[in-house]
N, C-alpha and C positions, 0 to 999 in steps of 0.2 A: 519546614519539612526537609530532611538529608536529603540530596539526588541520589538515583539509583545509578550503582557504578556496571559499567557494559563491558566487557570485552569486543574488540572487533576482532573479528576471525574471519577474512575473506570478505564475501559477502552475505555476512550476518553480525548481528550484534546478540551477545551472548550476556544472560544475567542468570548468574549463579546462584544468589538469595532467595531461596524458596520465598520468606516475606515479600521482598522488594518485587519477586517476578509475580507473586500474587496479586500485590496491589498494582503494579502495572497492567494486568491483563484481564482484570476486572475494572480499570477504569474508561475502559475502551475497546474491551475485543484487541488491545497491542501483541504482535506474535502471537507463540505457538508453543506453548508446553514442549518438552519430552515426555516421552512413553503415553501420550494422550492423544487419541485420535481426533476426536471431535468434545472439548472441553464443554462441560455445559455453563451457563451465564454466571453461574452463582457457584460455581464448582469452585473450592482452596484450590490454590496450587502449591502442589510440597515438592514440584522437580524446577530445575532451570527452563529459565525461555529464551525463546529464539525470535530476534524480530530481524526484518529486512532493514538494509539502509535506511532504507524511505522512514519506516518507521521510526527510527532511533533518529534517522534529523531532525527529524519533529517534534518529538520528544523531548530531545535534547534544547531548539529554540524554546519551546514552552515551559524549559527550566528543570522538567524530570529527569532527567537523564544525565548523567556524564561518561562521556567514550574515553576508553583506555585504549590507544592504537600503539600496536608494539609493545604493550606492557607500561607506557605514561601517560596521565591525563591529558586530554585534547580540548581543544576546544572545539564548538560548530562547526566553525570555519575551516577546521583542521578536517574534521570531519566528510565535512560537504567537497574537500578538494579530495580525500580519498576515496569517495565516493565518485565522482566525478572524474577520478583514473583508474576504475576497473569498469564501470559500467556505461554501457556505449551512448544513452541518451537518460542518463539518471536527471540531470537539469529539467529537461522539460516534462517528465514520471514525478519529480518531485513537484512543479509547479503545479500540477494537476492532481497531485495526491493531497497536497497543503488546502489548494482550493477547495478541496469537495469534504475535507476530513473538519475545516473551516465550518461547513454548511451544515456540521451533522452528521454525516454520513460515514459507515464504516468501511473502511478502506479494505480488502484481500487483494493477494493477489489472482490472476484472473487464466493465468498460464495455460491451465488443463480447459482453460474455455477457449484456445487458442487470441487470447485479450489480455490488457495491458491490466487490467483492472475487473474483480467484479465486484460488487458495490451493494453494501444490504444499509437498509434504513432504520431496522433496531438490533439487527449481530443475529451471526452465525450459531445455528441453535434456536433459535427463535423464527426464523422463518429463510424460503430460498431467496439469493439475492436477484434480486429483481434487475438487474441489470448489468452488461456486461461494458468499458469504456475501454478505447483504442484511443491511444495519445498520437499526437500525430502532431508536425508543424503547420500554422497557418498557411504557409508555402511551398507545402509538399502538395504530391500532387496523387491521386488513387487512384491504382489499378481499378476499372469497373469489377470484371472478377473477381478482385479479392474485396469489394465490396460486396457480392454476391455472394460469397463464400461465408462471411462471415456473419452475413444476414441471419442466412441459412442454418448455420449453427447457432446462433443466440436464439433461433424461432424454435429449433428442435430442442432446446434445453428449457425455454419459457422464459427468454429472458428480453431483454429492450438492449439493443445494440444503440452506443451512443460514441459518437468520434467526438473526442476532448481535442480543439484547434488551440495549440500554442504560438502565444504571439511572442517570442522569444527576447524583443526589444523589453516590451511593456510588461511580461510575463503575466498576461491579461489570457483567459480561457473562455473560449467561445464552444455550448456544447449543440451538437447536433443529434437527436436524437431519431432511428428511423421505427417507423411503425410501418411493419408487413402487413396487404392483405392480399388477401383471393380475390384474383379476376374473373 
């Protein structure tokens, strides 16, 4: 099967091929159409997509993908290091995104849930994501507040707040997941 050719534009990767952006975005929930707000599962796509970094590294290691940076083929590698110089903690977002997308799981991103990640287990269209994931390093340390904060918001949207601990040596991911009750 040809790899789907990407433009990198910043921070997105761009596929021009209505075909190509079709079959990308139906094998995974990958990106986001143009002029489509919420794409249904089994909907063509006849416009360009847009997928994040994250997306297109991944992609790109599983062999679908080839990144055009500046206008010539790239490799991963090439990739992951310009990924890795615009975005402040893309390394440990990508380990955690690789791991869970590994598992099954559909990857979004989680922004508007003030989160790194929100996370559905059969795609958007299909049901709400069940849960919101904060990347964070093994060795970082959390404000209690912005633990509180964030709680609070994952409980008012319906979701399960889970802090993804990166072990940045072993790139091993340890997930913490909390469940709110009434006292």
């Amino acid at each position: 099967m040809e790899k789907v050719k990407a433009l990198i534009i910043g921070t997105r990767a761009l596929i021009f091929n209505p075909e190509h952006a079709s079959r990308v975005f139906t094998s995974g929930f990958y990106g986001k159409p143009f002029g489509t707000k919420k794409p249904k599962p089994d909907e063509k796509i006849e416009s360009p997509l847009e997928l994040s970094l994250l997306e297109a590294l991944y992609l790109c290691e599983l062999g679908v993908l080839e990144p055009y940076i500046g206008g010539k083929p790239s490799s991963c590698g090439e990739l992951r290091n310009y990924a890795e110089s615009i975005i402040h903690n893309f390394r440990d977002l990508y380990i955690v995104y690789r791991d869970l997308r590994s598992r099954g799981y559909i990857v979004r991103s989680g922004l508007k849930f003030g989160s790194d990640f929100a996370i559905y287990e059969r795609g958007p269209g299909l049901e709400h994501a069940p849960y919101l994931v904060t990347v964070m390093r093994l060795s970082d340390s959390i404000d209690p507040i912005q633990l509180v904060g964030a709680g609070r918001v994952s409980h008012s949207v319906r979701k399960r707040l889970i802090l993804a601990l990166v072990d940045p040596q072993s790139q091993q991911v340890r997930y913490i997941m909390f469940k709110w009750v009434k006292m």
